[in-house]
C-alpha positions as CSV (number, residue, x, y, z in Angstrom):
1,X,-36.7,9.7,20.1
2,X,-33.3,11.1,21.7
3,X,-30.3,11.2,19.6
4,X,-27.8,8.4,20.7
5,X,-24.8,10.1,22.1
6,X,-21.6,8.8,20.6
7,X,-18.8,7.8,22.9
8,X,-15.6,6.8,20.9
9,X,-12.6,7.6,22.8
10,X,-10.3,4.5,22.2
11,X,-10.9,5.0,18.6
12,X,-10.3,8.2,18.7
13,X,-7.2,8.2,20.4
14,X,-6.3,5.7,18.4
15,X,-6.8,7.6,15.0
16,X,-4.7,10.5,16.8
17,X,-1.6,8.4,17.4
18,X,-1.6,6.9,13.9
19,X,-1.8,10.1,12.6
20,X,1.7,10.9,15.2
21,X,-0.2,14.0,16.7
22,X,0.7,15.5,20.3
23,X,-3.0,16.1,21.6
24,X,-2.4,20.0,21.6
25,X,-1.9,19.7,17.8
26,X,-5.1,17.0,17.4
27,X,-7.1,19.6,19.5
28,X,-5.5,22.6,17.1
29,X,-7.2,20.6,13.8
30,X,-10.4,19.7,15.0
31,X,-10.7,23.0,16.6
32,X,-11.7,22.0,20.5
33,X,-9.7,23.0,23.7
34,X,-7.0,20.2,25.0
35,X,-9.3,19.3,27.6
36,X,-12.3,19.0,25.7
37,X,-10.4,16.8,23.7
38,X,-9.0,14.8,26.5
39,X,-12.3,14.3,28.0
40,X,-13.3,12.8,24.6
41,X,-10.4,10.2,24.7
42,X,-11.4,9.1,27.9
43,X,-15.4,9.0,26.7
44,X,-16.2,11.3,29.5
45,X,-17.8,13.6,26.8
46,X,-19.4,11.8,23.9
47,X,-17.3,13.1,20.2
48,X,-19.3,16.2,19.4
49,X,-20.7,16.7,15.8
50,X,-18.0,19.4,15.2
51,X,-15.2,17.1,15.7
52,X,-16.9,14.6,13.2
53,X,-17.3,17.1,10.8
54,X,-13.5,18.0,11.1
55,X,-12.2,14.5,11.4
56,X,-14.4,14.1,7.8
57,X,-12.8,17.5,6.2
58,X,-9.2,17.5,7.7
59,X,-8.6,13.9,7.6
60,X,-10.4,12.4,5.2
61,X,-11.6,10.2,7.9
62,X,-14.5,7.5,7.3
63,X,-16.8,8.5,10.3
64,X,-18.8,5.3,10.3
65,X,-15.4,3.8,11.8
66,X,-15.9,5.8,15.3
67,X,-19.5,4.1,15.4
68,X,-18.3,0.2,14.6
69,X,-14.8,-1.7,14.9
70,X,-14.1,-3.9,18.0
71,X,-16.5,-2.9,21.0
72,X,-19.0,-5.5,20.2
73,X,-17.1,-8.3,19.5
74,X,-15.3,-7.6,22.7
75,X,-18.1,-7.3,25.0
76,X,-19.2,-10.4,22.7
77,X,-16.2,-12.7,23.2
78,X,-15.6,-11.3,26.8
79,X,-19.1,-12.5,27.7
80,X,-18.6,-15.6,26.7
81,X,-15.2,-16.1,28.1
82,X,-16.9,-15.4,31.2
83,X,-19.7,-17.9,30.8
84,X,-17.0,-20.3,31.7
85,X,-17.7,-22.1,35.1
86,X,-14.1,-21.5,36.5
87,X,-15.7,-17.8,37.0
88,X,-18.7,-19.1,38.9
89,X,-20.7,-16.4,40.1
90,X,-18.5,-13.6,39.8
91,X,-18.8,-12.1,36.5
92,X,-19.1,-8.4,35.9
93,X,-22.3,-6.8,34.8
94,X,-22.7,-6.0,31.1
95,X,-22.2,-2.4,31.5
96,X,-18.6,-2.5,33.0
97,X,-17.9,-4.8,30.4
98,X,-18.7,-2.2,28.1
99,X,-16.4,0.4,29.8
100,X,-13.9,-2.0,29.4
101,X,-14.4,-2.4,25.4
102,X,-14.3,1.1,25.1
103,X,-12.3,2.6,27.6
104,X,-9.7,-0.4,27.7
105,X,-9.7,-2.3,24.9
106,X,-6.2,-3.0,24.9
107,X,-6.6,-5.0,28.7
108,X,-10.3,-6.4,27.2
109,X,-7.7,-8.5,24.9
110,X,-5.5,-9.3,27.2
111,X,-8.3,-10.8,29.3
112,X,-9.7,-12.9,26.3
113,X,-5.7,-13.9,25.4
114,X,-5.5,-15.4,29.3
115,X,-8.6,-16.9,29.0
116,X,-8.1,-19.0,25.7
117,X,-4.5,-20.1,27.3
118,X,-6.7,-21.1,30.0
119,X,-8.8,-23.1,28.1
120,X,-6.3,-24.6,26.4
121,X,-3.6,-26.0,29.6
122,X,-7.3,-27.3,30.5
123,X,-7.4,-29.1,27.3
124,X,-4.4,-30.5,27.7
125,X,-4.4,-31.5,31.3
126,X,-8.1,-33.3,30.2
127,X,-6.4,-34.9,27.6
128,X,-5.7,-38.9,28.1
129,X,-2.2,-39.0,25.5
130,X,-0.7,-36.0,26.8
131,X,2.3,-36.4,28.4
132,X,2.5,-34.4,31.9
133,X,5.6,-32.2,32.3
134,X,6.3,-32.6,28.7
135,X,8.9,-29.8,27.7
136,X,6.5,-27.9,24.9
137,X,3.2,-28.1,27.0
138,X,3.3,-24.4,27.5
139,X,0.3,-22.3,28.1
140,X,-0.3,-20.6,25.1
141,X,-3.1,-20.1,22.3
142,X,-3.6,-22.7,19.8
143,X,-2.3,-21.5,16.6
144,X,-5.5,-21.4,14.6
145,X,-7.5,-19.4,17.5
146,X,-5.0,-17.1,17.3
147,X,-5.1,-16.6,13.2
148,X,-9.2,-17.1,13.6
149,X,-8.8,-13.8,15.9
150,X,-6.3,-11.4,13.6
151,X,-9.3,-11.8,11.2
152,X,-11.3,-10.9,13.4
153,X,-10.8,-8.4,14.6
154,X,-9.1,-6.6,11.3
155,X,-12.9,-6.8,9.7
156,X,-11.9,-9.7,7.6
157,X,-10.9,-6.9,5.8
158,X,-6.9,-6.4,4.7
159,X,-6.9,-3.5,2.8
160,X,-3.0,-4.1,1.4
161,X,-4.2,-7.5,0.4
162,X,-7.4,-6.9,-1.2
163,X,-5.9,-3.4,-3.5
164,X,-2.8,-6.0,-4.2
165,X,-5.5,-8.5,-5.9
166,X,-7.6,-6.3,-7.1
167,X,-4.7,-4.4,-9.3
168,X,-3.7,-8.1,-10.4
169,X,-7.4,-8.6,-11.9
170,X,-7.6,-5.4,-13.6
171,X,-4.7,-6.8,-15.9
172,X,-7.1,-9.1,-17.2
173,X,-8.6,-8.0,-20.3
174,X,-12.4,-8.7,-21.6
175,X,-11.6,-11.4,-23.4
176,X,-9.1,-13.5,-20.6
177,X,-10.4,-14.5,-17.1
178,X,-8.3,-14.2,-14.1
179,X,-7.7,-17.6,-14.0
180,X,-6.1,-17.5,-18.1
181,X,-4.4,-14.7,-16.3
182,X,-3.1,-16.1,-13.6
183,X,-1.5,-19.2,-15.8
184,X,0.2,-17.0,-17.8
185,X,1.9,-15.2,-15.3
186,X,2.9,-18.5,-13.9
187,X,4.5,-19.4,-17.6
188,X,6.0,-16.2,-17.4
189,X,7.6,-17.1,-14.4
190,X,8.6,-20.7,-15.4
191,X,5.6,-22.6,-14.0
192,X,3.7,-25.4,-16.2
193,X,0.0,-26.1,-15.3
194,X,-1.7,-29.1,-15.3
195,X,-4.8,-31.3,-14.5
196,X,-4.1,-34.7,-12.1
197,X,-6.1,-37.5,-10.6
198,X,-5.5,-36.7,-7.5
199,X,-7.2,-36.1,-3.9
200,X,-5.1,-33.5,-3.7
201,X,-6.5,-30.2,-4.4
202,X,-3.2,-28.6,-5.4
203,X,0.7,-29.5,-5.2
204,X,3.3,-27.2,-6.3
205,X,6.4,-29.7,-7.6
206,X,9.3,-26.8,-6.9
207,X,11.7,-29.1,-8.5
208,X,10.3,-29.6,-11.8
209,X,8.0,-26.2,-11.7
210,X,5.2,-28.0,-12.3
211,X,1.7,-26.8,-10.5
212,X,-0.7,-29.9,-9.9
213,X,-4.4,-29.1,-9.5
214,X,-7.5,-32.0,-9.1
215,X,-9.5,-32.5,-11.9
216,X,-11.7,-34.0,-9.5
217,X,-13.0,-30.6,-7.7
218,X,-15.3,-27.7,-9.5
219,X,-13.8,-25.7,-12.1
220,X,-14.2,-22.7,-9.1
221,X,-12.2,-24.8,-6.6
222,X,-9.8,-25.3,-9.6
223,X,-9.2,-21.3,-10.3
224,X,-9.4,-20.7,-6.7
225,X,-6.0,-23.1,-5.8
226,X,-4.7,-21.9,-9.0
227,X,-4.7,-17.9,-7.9
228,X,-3.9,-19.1,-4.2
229,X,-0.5,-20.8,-5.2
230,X,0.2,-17.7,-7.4
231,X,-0.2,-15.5,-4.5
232,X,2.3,-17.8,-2.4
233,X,4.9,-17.2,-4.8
234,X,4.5,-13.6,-5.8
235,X,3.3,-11.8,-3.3
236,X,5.7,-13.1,-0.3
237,X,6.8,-9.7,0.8
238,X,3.4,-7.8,0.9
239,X,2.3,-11.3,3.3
240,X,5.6,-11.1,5.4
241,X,4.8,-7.1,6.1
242,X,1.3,-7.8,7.0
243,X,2.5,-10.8,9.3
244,X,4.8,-8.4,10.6
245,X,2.2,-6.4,12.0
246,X,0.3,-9.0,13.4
247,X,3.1,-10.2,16.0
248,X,1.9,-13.8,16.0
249,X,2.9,-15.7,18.8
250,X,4.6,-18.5,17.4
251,X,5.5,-20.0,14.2
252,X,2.4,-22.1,13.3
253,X,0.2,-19.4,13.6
254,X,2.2,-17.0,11.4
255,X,2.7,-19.9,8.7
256,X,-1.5,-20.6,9.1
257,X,-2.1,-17.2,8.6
258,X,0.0,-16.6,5.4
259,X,-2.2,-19.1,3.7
260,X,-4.9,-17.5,4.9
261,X,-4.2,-14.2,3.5
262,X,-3.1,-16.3,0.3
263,X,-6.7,-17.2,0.1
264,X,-7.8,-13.8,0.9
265,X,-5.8,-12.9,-2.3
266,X,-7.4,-15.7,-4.1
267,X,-10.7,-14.4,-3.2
268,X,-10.3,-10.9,-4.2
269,X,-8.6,-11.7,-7.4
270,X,-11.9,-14.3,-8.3
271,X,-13.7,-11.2,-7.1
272,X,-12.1,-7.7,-7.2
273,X,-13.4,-5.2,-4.9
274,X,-15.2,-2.5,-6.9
275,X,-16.2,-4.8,-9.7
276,X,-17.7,-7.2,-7.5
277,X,-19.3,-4.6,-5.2
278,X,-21.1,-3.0,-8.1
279,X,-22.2,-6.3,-9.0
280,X,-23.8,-7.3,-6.4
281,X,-25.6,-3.7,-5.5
282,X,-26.7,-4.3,-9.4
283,X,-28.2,-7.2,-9.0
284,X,-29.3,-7.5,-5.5
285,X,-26.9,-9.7,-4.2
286,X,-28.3,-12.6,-5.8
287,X,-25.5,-15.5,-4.5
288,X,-26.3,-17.5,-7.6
289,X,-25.9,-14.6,-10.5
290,X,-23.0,-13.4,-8.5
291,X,-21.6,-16.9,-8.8
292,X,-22.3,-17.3,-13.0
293,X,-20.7,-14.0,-13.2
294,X,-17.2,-14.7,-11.1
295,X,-17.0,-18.1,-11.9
296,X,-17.3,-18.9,-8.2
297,X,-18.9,-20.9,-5.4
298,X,-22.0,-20.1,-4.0
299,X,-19.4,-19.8,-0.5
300,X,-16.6,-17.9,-1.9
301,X,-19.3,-15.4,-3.1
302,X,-20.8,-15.3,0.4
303,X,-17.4,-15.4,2.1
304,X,-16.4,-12.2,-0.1
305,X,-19.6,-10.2,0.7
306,X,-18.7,-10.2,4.0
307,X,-15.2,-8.6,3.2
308,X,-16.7,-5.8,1.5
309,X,-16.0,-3.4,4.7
310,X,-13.2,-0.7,2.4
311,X,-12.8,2.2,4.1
312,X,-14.6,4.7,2.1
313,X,-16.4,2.4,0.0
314,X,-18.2,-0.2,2.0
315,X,-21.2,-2.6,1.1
316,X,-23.8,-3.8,2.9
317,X,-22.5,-4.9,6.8
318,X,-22.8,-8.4,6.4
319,X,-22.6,-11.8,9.1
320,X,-21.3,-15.1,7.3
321,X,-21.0,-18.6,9.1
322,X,-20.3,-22.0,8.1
323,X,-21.1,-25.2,10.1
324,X,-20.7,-29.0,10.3
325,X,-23.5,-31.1,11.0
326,X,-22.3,-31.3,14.2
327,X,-23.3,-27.7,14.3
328,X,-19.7,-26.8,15.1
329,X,-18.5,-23.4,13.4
330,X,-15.6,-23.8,10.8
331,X,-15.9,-20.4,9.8
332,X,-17.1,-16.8,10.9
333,X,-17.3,-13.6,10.7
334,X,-19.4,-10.3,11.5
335,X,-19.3,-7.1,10.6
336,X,-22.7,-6.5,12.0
337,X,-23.5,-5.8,15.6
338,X,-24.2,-9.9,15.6
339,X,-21.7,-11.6,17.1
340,X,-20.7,-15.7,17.3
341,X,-19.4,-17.6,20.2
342,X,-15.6,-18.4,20.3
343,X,-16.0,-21.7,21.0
344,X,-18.6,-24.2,20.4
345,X,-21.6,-24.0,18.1
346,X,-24.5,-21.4,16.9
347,X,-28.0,-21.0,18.4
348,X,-30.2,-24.3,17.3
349,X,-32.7,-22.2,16.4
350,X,-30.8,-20.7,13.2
351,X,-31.7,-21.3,10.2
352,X,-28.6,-22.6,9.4
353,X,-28.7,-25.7,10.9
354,X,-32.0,-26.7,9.1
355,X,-30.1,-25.8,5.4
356,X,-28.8,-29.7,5.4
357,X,-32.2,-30.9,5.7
358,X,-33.0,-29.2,2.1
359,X,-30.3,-29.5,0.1
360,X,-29.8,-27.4,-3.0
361,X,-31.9,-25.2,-1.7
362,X,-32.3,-21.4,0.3
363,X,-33.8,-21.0,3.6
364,X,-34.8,-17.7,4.7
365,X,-35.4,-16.3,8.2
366,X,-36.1,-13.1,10.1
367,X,-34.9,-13.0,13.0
368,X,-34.3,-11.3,16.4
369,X,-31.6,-11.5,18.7
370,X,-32.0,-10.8,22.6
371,X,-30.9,-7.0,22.1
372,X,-33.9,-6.3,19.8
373,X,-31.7,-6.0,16.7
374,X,-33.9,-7.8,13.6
375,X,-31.7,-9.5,10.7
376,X,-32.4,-11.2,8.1
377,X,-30.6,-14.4,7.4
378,X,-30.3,-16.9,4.5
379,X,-28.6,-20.6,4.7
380,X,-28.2,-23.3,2.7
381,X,-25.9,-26.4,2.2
382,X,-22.6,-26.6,1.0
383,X,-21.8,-30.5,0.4
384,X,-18.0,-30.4,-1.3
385,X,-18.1,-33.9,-3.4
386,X,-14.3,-36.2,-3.1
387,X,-15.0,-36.1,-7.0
388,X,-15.1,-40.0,-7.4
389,X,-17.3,-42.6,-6.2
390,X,-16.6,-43.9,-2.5
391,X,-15.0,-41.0,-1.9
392,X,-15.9,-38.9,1.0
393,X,-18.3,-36.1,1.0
394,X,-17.7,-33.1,3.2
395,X,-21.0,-31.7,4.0
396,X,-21.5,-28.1,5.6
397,X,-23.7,-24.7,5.8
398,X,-23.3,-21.6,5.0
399,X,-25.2,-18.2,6.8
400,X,-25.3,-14.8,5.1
401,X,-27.2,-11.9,6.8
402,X,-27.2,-8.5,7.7
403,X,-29.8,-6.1,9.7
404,X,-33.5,-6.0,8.1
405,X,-33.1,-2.4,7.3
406,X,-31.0,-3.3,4.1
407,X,-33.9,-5.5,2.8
408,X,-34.6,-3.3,0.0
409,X,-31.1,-4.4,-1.3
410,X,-31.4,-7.5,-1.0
411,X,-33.3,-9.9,-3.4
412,X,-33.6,-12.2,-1.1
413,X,-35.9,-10.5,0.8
414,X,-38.6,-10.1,-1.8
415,X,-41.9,-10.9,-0.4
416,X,-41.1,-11.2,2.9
417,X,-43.2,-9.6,6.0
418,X,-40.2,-7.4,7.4
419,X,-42.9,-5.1,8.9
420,X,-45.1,-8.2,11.3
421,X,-42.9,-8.4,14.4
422,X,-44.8,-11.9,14.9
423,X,-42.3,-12.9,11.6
424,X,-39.5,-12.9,13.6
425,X,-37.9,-15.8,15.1
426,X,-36.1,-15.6,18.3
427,X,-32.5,-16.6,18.1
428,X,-29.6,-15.9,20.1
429,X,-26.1,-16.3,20.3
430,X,-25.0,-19.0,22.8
431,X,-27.0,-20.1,25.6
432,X,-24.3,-19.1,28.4
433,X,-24.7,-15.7,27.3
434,X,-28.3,-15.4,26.0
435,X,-30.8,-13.4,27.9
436,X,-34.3,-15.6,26.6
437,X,-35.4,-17.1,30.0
438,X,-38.0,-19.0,27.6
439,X,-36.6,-20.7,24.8
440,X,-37.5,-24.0,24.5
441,X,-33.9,-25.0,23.1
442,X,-31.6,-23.9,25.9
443,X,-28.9,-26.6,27.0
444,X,-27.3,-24.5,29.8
445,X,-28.8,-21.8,32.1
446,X,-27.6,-18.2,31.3
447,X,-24.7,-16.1,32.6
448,X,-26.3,-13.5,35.1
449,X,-29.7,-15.0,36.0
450,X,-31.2,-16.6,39.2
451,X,-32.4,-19.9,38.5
452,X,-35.4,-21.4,40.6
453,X,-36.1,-24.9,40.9
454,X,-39.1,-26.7,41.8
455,X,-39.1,-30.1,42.4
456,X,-42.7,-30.9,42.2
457,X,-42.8,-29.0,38.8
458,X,-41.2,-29.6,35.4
459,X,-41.6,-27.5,32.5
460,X,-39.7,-27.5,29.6
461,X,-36.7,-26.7,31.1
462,X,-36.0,-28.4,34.7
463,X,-35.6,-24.4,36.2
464,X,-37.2,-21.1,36.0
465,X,-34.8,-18.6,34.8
466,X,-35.5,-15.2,37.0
């Protein structure tokens, strides 16, 4: 079989400009001609082993960033953006869209950032109780798409964040947890902790510098809000920086996202980066030991696989997805070459809308998506009790998975028949912008395809999909 070529030239321009280099000079260290090397930036050569080699030696570069980062979530998202009916029938081919991810990523975002403002003046103007020609209906993103998408596309990896918490853990001895840790610094710094009955999770009384948390949630929850208010109050200028870079467009988003990267910080204190990844290569990535060992959730140990992309020192490329019953996604990400729709909910025939039917339990699946890439995929339920009676229960799913050639490290995959093709199940992405022209579960016709219809004939679907 032919070696892939590899084109990278966005990526590598933009490792030249963050390095400050002229091209002359970039060409100079990697040892090609200027035009070799422009012709590389502008993928109209593919990146030659020798300029791998001398990216690795005279850089210190990770190489397996010129094969990964954005492209795929790109054509991904763009895809789907274009799935939308306001484009009718005149949506690009696949392969220009993958020019565009790789030889304009920059206008690719744009695109997706006019689209989503689209979507949401559409919203609005479909809305019943809002108020036309109100003075702040302005087309713009709605705050938590826009934090959802700095995640995104930074990896759900932020490497400031993740060393910060990881060099706050390590000051933990053998004999004190992170969470007695995290108390004490919180005395240190004037701050009482204590237990309440309350629906509250967590409430931070500035006045009296007293730090609330439920006794009513999980002792995980518990150490989870603990380190999470902790990171709010000490590490304000490392969140301020990062939001810095991140140019937000307006104030909700930037105050949604410093939360979010105040649970990031939670996360990776619970779970610190090389601890926890040598963990779970130890022991196979067993959710449940992982869990006993961290003191954490069966999702916060699933959630913090999936961050495990360090330069340098990565783990295994993992997706992770949860959903409501209404099969709606709450959460996502993907470091794999899967990739989930922007809006709406997850192919029904995922495991991980079956995981609520079994409680308490894990579901495994193979599975293959249109492209031909095989995963393997394990779900189960999430139900988050109000922690009295009557109180409400808030019932989800979690997905973790990654590409079936990392079976052997994963106990999960014990005794399953990776090497039957038949074992696979067929599962896509969304239905505007899945290839199948069988499946049996299909709500809408796909993006691309001919439909034929037959009146005196009805299959499963009321069209033929050419």
């Amino acid at each position: 079989m032919a070696t892939q070529k590899l084109y990278a030239g966005a990526k590598l321009r933009e490792t030249r400009q963050r390095l400050a280099l002229t091209q002359k000079d970039f060409a100079a260290k990697l040892g090609v001609s200027l035009p070799y090397l422009n012709q590389m930036e502008n993928n109209n050569r593919p990146v030659s082993t020798t300029v791998v080699l001398a990216l690795a030696q005279e850089f210190g570069f990770d190489v397996t960033e010129l094969s990964t980062g954005d492209a795929e979530r790109l054509i991904s998202d763009m895809r789907e953006a274009l799935a939308d009916p306001v484009f009718a029938d005149d949506a690009p081919p696949l392969a220009d869209l993958r020019l565009t991810a790789s030889n304009a990523p920059a206008l690719a975002r744009a695109f997706l950032e006019l689209h989503s403002a689209y979507r949401q003046t559409h919203e609005r103007l479909a809305s019943l109780d809002e108020a036309l020609g109100r003075e702040d209906a302005r087309s713009q993103s709605s705050p938590w798409d826009e934090v959802r998408d700095f995640f995104h596309y930074c990896d759900n990896y932020i490497d400031a964040v993740d060393r910060a918490a990881e060099h706050f853990a390590a000051s933990s001895d053998a004999r004190t947890t992170v969470r007695d840790t995290a108390i004490a610094r919180l005395q240190d710094m004037g701050i009482t902790t204590t237990d309440s009955d309350s629906h509250e999770l967590r409430r931070f009384d500035r006045a009296s510098n007293i730090l609330y948390i439920s006794s009513r949630t999980a002792p995980e929850t518990r150490s989870f809000q603990i380190l999470l208010q902790l990171a709010l109050l000490t590490q304000d200028q490392l969140f301020e920086a990062t939001l810095d870079l991140a140019r937000f467009q307006t104030d909700a988003a930037r105050s949604i996202a410093k939360i979010g990267l105040a649970n990031y910080f939670a996360g990776a204190a619970l779970m610190p980066y090389g601890r926890f990844l040598e963990a779970a290569q130890f022991v196979r990535h067993d959710l449940e030991v992982l869990a006993n060992q961290f003191g954490a959730s069966i999702e916060q140990v699933a959630h913090r696989l999936s961050t495990l992309q360090r330069p340098g020192a990565k783990g295994i490329p993992f997706f992770f997805v949860r959903v409501d019953q209404a099969g709606t996604i709450t959460k996502r990400h993907s470091a794999t070459r899967l990739q989930f729709a922007r809006f709406g909910g997850a192919c029904p025939l995922w495991n991980v809308h079956r995981a609520f039917e079994t409680p308490g339990r894990f579901l495994r699946q193979l599975a293959e998506t249109p492209d031909g890439v095989r995963y393997i995929s394990l779900a189960r339920d999430v139900s988050k009790s109000g922690g009295s009676y009557g109180a409400p229960v808030r019932r989800f799913a979690i997905a973790l998975g990654c590409e079936v050639k990392h079976a052997e490290a994963l106990i999960y995959a014990d005794n399953l028949d990776i090497a039957n093709a038949k074992a696979y199940e067929p599962i896509g992405i969304s239905c505007r912008i899945c290839e199948r022209a069988d499946c049996h579960q299909r709500s809408v016709p796909p993006l691309e395809r001919r439909l034929t219809i037959t009146p005196d004939v009805r299959g499963i679907l009321p069209y033929k999909v050419g």
